[in-house]
C-alpha positions as CSV (number, residue, x, y, z in Angstrom):
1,X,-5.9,20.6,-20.6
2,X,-6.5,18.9,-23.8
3,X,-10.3,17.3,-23.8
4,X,-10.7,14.2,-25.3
5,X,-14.7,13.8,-24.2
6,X,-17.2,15.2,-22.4
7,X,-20.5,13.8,-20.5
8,X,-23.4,15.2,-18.7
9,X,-22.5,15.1,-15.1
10,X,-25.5,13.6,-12.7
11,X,-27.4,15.4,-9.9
12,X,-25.4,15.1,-6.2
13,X,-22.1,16.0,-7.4
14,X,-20.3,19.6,-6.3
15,X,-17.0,20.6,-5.6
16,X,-17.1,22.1,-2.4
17,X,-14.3,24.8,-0.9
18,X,-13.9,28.1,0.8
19,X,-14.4,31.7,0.2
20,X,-11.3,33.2,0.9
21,X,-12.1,36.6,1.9
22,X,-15.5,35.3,4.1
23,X,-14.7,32.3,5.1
24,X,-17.9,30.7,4.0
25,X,-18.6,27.2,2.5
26,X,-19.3,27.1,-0.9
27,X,-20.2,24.4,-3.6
28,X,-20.4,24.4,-7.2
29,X,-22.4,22.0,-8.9
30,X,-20.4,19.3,-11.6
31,X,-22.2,20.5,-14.6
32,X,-20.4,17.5,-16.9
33,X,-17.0,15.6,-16.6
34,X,-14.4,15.7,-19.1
35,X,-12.2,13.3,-20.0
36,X,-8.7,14.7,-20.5
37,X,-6.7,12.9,-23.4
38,X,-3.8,12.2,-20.4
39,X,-6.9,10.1,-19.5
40,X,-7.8,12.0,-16.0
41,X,-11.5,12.7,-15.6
42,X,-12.0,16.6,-14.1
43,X,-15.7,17.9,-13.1
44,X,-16.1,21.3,-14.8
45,X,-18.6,23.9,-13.2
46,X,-20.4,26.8,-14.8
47,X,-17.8,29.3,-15.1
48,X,-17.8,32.6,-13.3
49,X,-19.1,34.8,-14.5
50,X,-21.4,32.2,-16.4
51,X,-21.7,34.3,-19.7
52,X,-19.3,34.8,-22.0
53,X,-19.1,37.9,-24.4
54,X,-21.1,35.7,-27.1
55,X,-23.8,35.1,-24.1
56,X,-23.3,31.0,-24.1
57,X,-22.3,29.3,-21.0
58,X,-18.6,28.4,-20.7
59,X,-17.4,25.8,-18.5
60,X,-14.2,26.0,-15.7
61,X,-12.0,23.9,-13.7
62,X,-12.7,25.2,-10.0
63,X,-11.0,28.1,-8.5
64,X,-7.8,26.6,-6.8
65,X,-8.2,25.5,-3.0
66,X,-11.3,23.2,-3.6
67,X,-11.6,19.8,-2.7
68,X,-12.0,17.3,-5.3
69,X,-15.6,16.3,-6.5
70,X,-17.6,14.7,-4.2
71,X,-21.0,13.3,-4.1
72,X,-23.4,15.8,-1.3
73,X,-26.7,14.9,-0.1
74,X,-29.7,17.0,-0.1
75,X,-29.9,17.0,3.6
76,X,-26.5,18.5,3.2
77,X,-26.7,20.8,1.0
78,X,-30.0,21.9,3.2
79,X,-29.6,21.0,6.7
80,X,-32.5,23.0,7.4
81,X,-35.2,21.3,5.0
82,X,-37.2,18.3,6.2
């Protein structure tokens, strides 16, 4: 994937998928979106693990299963806050 330009991403947006050995929901927060230069736009997440060697942050596509980018709402994220 060849990227052509990136911006920050806003708060609310996560890819959200499945553990595979658990189970389990999980979401990652869209740190920025990247514009590929086939002109799709793709939410990249911290990568995991978030360090590289150098120490720095790098940034990933999702692990394969999840569900495309979608906007979450606190209460959804935290059904159990008020």
């Amino acid at each position: 994937m060849q990227i052509q330009q990136i911006a920050v991403a806003s708060t609310g947006w996560y890819w959200r998928g499945t553990e595979t050995t658990t189970g389990k929901t999980v979401v990652y927060p869209v740190a920025v979106w990247a514009l590929t230069r086939g002109g799709d736009v793709v939410g990249l997440i911290g990568d995991v693990p978030a360090k590289t060697s150098e120490g720095s942050t790098s940034l990933a596509v999702p692990p394969s299963g999840y569900e495309r980018a979608a906007y979450i709402a606190e209460s959804e994220l935290h059904p159990a806050r008020k």
